[in-house]
C-alpha positions, 0 to 999 in steps of 0.5 A: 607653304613656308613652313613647309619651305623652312622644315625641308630646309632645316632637315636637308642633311645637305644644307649649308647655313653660314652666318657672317660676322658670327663670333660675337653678339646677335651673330654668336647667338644665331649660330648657337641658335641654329644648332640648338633648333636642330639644324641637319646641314652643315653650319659656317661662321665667319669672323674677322679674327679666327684666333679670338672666337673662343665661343666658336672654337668651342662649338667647333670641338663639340661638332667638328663635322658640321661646323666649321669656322673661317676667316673672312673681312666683309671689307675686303673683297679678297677675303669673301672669295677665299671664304668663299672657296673654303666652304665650297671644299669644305661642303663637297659642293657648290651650294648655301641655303641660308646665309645671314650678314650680321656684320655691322658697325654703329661705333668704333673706337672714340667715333660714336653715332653723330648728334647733329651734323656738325658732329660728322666725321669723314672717315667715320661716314665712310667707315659706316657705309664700307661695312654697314652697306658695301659688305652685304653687297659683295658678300652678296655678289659671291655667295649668292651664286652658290644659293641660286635654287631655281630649276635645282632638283630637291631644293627649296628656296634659299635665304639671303638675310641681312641684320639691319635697323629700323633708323635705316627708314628713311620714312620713318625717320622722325628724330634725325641725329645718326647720320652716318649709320642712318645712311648706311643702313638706309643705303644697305635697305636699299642694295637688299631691295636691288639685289632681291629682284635679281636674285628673286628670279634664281630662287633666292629670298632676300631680306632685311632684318630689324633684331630690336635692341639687344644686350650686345656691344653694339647697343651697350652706350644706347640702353639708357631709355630702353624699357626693359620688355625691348631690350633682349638678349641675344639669343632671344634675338637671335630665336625671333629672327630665325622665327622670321626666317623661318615663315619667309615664302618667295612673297617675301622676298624683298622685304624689310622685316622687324623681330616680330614680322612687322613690316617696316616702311623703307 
């Protein structure tokens, strides 16, 4: 069935992908990816900064009727309403049946990931849990309505996926150190946990996503002791995901999945 799900989805000429935080790293790769598996619909990609997305700019000129770029600050609740409306007006019609958040912070600036506890940083933690936790969520609070596909004749089951990590296991949490992104993504397991069982019941399947280490910015300062057959470039990332998204039926909804569709304990 799911393969079925995901073949009627890929093909709906009518179908809207939007990927958040898309100019860049594992969510560059996804848009790519999406266009390189034969996606029929149209494709968003949201970016803080339209203005810098040259690798989307570029893949606008190639297909500038089904690709579109936005502007949209996962922080900032008025901005994911105007994207919001943009693909709304933009599509013709109410309606994403795929959206995946890959907007994420694990360091900015001088701020690194915390050692050990004395090492926390107020803003630091509350910068963590803005964008790895509250982003999903309010773009989940208006997006979804658009991805709802229950009693809507000629679709199938939407998606909902959110890129997150497996240090965000609070049971499988044997090292420590982290502590802001460990709580923040922990934090946002949780709220796609929540939000599945609401969501669930309107025909929308939503999941987190473990992408592994990738050679992306966010990883760069982490690669020291990473074998090499585990760290993959991005659009091998970006593939195995897809791959996951790709086999989800509604079972899963509510799940939290590593690259090669593994289960992760919460």
């Amino acid at each position: 069935m799911a393969h079925s799900i995901a073949a009627d989805r890929s093909s709906d000429s009518n179908a809207v992908a939007v990927v958040v935080g898309g100019s860049r790293g594992i969510g560059l790769a996804m848009v790519q990816s999406l266009v390189s598996r034969g996606w029929k619909g149209k494709i968003v990609a949201t970016c803080r900064d339209v203005e810098q997305a040259d690798a989307l700019s570029a893949l606008w000129q190639f297909m500038p009727d089904r690709f579109n770029v936005l502007s949209m600050d996962v922080c900032d609740e008025a901005s994911i309403e105007e994207a919001v409306d943009e693909v709304k007006e933009w599509t013709g019609d109410s309606r994403v049946d795929l959206l995946v958040q890959c907007a994420g912070i694990l360091h900015e600036g001088d701020n690194m990931p915390e050692t050990s506890l004395a090492r926390v940083d107020a803003d630091f933690f509350r910068r963590n849990l803005e964008v790895n936790l509250m982003g999903p969520v309010l773009v989940a609070k208006h997006f979804s309505p658009l991805m709802i596909t229950k009693r809507k004749k000629g679709r199938v089951p939407s998606v909902l996926a959110a890129l997150s990590a497996r240090v965000g296991s609070i049971s499988d949490n044997g090292l420590g150190g982290w502590l802001s992104y460990r709580s923040s993504k922990a934090g946002q397991n949780q709220a796609m946990r929540t939000m599945s069982i609401e969501l669930g019941r309107r025909g929308i399947i939503c999941v987190s996503l473990h992408p592994g280490t990738v050679e992306t910015d966010l990883s760069a300062p982490f690669r020291k002791n990473v074998k090499p057959d585990k760290l993959f470039p991005a659009d091998k990332a970006a593939g195995m995901l897809l791959d996951v998204i790709d086999s989800l039926d509604t079972e899963d909804n509510g799940s939290f999945f590593s690259y090669d569709r593994k289960l992760i304990p919460y």
